[in-house]
C-alpha positions as CSV (number, residue, x, y, z in Angstrom):
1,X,4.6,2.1,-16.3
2,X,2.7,0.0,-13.6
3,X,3.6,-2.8,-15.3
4,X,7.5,-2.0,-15.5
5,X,7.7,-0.9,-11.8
6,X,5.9,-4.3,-11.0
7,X,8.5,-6.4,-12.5
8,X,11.4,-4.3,-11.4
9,X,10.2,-5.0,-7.7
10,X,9.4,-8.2,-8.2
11,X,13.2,-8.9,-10.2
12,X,14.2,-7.5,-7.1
13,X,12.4,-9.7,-4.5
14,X,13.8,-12.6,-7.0
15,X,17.1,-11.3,-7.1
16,X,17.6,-11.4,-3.2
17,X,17.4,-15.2,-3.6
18,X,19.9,-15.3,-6.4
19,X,22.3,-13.1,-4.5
20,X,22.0,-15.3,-1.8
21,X,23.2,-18.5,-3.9
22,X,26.0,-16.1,-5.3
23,X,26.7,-15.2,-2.5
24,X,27.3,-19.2,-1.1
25,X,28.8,-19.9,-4.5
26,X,31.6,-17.2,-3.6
27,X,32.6,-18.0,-0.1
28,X,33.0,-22.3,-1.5
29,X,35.2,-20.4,-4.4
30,X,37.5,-18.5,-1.9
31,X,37.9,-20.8,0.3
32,X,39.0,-24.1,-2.6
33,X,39.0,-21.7,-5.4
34,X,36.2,-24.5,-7.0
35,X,32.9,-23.7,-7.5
36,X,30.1,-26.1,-6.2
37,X,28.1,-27.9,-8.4
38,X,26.3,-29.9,-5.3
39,X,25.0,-26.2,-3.9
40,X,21.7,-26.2,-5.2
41,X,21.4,-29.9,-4.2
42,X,22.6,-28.8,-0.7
43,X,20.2,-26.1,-0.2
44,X,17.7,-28.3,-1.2
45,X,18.1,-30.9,1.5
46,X,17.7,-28.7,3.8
47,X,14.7,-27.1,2.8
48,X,13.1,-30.4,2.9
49,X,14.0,-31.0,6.2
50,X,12.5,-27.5,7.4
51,X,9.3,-28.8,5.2
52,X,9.7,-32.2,7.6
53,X,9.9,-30.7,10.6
54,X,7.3,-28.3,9.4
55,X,4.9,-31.2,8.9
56,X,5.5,-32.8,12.1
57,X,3.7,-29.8,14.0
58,X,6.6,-27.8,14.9
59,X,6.0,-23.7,14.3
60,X,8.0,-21.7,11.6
61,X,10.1,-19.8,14.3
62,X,11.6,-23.0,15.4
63,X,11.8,-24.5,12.2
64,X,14.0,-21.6,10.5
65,X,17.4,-21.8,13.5
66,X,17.2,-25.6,13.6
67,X,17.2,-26.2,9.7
68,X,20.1,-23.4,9.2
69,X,21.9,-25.1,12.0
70,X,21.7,-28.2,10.7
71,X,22.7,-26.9,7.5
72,X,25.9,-25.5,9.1
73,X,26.6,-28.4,10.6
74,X,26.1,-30.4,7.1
75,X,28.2,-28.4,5.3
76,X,31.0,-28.2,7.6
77,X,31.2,-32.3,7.9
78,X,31.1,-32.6,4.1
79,X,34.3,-30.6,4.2
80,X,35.8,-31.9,6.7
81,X,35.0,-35.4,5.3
82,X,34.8,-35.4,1.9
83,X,37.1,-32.3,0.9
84,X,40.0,-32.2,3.3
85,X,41.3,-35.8,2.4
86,X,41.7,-34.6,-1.3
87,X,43.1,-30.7,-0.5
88,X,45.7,-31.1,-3.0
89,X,44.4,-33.7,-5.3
90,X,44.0,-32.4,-8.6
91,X,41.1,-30.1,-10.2
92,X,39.1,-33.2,-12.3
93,X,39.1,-34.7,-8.4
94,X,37.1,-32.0,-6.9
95,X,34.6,-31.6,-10.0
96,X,34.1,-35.5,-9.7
97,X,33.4,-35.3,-6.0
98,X,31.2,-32.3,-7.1
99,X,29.2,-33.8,-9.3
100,X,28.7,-37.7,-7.0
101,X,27.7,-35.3,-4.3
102,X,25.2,-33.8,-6.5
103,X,23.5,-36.9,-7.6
104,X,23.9,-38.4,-4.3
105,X,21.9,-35.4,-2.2
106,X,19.4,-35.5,-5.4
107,X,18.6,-39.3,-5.0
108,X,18.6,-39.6,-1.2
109,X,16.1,-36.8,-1.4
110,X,14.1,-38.5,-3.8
111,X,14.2,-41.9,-1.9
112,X,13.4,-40.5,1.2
113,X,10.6,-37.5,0.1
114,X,10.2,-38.7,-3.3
115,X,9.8,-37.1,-6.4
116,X,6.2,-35.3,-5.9
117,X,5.6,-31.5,-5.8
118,X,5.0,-30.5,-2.0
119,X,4.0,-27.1,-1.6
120,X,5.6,-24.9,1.4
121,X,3.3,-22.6,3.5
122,X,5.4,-19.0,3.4
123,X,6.3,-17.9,6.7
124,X,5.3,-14.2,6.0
125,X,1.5,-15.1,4.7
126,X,-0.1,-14.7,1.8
127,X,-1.9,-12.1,-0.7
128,X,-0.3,-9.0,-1.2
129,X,1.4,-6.5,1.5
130,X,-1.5,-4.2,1.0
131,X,-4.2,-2.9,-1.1
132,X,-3.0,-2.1,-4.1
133,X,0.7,-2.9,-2.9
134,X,3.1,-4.3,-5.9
135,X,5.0,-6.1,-3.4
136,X,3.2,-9.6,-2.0
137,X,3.4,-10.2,1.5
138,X,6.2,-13.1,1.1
139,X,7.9,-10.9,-1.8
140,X,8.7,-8.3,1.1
141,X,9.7,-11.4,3.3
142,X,12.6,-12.3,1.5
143,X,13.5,-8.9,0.3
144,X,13.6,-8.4,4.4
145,X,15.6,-11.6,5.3
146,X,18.1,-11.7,2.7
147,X,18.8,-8.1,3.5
148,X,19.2,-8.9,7.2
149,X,21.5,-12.0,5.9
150,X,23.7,-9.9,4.0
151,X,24.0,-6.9,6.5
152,X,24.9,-9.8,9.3
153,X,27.2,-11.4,7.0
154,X,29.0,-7.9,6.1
155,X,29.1,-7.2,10.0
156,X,30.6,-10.8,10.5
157,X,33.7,-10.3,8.4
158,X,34.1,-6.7,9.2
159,X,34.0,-6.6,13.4
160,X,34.7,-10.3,14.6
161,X,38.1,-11.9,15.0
162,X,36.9,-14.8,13.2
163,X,35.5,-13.2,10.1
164,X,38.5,-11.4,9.9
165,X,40.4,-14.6,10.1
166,X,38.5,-16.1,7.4
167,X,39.2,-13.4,4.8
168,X,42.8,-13.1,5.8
169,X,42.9,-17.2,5.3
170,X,41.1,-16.7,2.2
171,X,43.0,-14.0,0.5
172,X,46.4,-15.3,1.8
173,X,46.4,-19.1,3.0
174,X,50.2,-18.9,3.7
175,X,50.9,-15.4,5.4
176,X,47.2,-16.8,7.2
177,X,49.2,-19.9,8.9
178,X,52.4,-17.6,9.7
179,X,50.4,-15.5,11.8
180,X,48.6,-18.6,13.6
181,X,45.1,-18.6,11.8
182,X,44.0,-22.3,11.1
183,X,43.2,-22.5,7.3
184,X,41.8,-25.4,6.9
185,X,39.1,-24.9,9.9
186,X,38.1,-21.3,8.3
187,X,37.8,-23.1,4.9
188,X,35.0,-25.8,6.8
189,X,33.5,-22.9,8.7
190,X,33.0,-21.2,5.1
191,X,31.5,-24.7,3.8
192,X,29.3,-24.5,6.8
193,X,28.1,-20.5,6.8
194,X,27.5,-21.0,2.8
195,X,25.4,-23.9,3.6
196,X,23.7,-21.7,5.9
197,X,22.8,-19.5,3.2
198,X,21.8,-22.2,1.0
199,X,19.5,-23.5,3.4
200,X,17.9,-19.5,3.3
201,X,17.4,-19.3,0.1
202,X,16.0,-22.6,-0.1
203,X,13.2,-22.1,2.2
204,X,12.7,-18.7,1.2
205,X,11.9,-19.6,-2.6
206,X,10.2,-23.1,-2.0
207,X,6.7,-21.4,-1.2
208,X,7.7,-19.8,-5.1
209,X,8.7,-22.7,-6.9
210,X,7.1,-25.6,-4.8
211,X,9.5,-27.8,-3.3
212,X,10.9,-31.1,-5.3
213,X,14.4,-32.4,-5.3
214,X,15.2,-30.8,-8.5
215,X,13.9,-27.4,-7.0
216,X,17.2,-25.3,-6.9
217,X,18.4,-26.5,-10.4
218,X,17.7,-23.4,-12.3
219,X,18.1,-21.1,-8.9
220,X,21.8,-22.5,-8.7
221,X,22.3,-21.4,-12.6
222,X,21.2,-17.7,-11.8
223,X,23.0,-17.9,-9.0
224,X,26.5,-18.8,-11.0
225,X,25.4,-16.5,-13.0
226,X,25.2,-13.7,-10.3
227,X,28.1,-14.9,-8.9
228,X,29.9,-14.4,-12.5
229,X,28.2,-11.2,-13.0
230,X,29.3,-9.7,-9.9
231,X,32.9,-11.7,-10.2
232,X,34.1,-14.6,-8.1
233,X,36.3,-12.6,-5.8
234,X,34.2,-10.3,-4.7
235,X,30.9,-11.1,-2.2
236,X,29.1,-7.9,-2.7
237,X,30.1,-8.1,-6.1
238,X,28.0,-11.7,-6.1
239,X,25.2,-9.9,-4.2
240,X,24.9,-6.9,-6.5
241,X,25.0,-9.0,-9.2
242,X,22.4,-12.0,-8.2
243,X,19.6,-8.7,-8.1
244,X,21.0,-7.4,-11.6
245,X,20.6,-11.2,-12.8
246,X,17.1,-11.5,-11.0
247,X,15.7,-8.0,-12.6
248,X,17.0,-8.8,-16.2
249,X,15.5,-11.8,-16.2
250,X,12.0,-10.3,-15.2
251,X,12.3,-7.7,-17.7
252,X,13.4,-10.1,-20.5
253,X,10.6,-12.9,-19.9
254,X,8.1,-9.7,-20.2
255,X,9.4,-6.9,-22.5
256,X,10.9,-9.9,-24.8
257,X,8.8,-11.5,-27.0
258,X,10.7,-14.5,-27.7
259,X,11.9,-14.8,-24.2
260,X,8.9,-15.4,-22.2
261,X,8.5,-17.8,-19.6
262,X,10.7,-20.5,-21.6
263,X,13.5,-18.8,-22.4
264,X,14.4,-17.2,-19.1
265,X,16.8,-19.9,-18.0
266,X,19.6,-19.4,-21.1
267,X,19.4,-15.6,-19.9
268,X,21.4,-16.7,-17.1
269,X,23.7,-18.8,-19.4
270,X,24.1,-16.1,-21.5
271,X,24.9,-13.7,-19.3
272,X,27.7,-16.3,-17.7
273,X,29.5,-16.4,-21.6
274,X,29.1,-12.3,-22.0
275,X,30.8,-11.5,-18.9
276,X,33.6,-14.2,-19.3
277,X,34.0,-12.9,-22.9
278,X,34.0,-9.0,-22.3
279,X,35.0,-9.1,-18.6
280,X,36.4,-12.3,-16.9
281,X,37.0,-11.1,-13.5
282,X,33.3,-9.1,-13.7
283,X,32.0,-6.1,-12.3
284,X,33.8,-5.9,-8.8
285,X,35.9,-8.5,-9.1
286,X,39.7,-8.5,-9.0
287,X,42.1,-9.4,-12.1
288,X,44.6,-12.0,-10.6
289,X,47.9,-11.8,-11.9
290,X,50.5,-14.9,-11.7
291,X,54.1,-15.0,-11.9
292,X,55.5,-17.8,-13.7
């Protein structure tokens, strides 16, 4: 029973991060209706410049604010540079774009960094909470940050003018512009916040994982899958189901013997081609009906 409880905490601690890549993944989606394959890459990039500015002396509290920031800021110029121009190209343009900006994040990382494992000291400390506590001092960390994230971000869209303008320009470009909201600015702001978010679950799972340029490869799968899961069209539907996909997995790589520690990456795969098969829009997502 210890045992179970253990990794139903610790899916949970896991899962925040997913949720938060799900949750990045959505706001791209609604706001091009494309999903990123250059997130992972993005998030990243920034987590190796908090581990920079890290190792030039400066102290986590700064650290945190300036490499969000400059995440923002990152993602909001590649939108406004790379993805306005090509609005209205078609599809195959934006998953070509996609993809170049994938490799070029990963090899610009690799050229200036290189390719080496660098560990990440966790801002939160090590060893567990307390005696005989199944939650690790960092495990509670991120449980607590990506919490905070997601209760800011639901406050956000819910009580400022410009969150609300974001989801109206999201769920209605057209009647968006009639009543005066700029479409195409919301869309970089949402390039920018899901940066932001990136850049949080980046430096929240590197002291995990250890930080490389491939780091957020497998992340970025779970969080699709979350993302999926929860369905495309829905952020707390991403949220709820980046902690489902980070429990399963957890349970599976322990309870199932032919899972283990290999086999927890197609988990997230196959839960991608299950809910497309038995339920395309996913659990709190919307059915979108065209007329044509």
């Amino acid at each position: 029973m210890d045992l179970f409880l253990q990794q139903i905490v610790s899916g949970f601690a896991t899962g925040g991060i997913y949720a938060c890549m799900a949750l990045s993944v959505v706001m791209i989606y609604q706001a091009i209706h494309h999903l990123n394959f250059a997130q992972g890459e993005m998030a990243t990039f920034s987590t190796f410049i908090a581990w920079q500015l890290l190792a030039w002396g400066l102290p986590y509290f700064a650290v945190i604010p300036l490499a969000i920031g400059l995440s923002f800021i990152g993602g909001f110029v590649v939108e406004r540079v790379v993805f306005k121009p090509i609005e209205n190209a078609p599809v195959l343009s934006h998953i070509v774009i996609f993809i170049a900006l994938f490799a070029i994040f990963n090899s610009a990382m690799g050229f200036i960094w290189d390719f080496s494992i660098k560990p990440v000291p966790s801002a939160f400390g090590e060893g567990p909470l307390y005696e005989g506590s199944l939650l690790s001092k960092h495990q509670t960390g991120m449980i607590a940050v990506t919490m905070l994230v997601l209760v800011l971000l639901w406050a956000f869209f819910r009580f400022t003018r410009v969150g609300l303008a974001m989801r109206a320009a999201a769920a209605n470009p057209q009647s968006a512009r009639l009543v005066g909201i700029r479409v195409s600015f919301m869309t970089a702001l949402g390039w920018g916040m899901a940066s932001a978010i990136g850049a949080v679950a980046g430096i929240l799972i590197a002291p995990v994982v250890f930080l490389e340029p491939n780091m957020m490869l497998s992340i970025l799968l779970y969080g699709f899958a979350g993302a999926v899961l929860g369905g495309l069209t829905s952020p707390l539907g991403a949220v709820i189901g980046g902690f489902i996909v980070g429990i399963v997995e957890n349970l599976a790589g322990t309870y199932i013997p032919v899972v283990g520690g290999e086999l927890k990456l197609p988990i997230a795969l196959f839960l991608i081609v299950v809910v497309l098969v038995v339920k395309p829009e996913g659990l709190l997502g919307r059915r979108v009906v065209q007329r044509v």
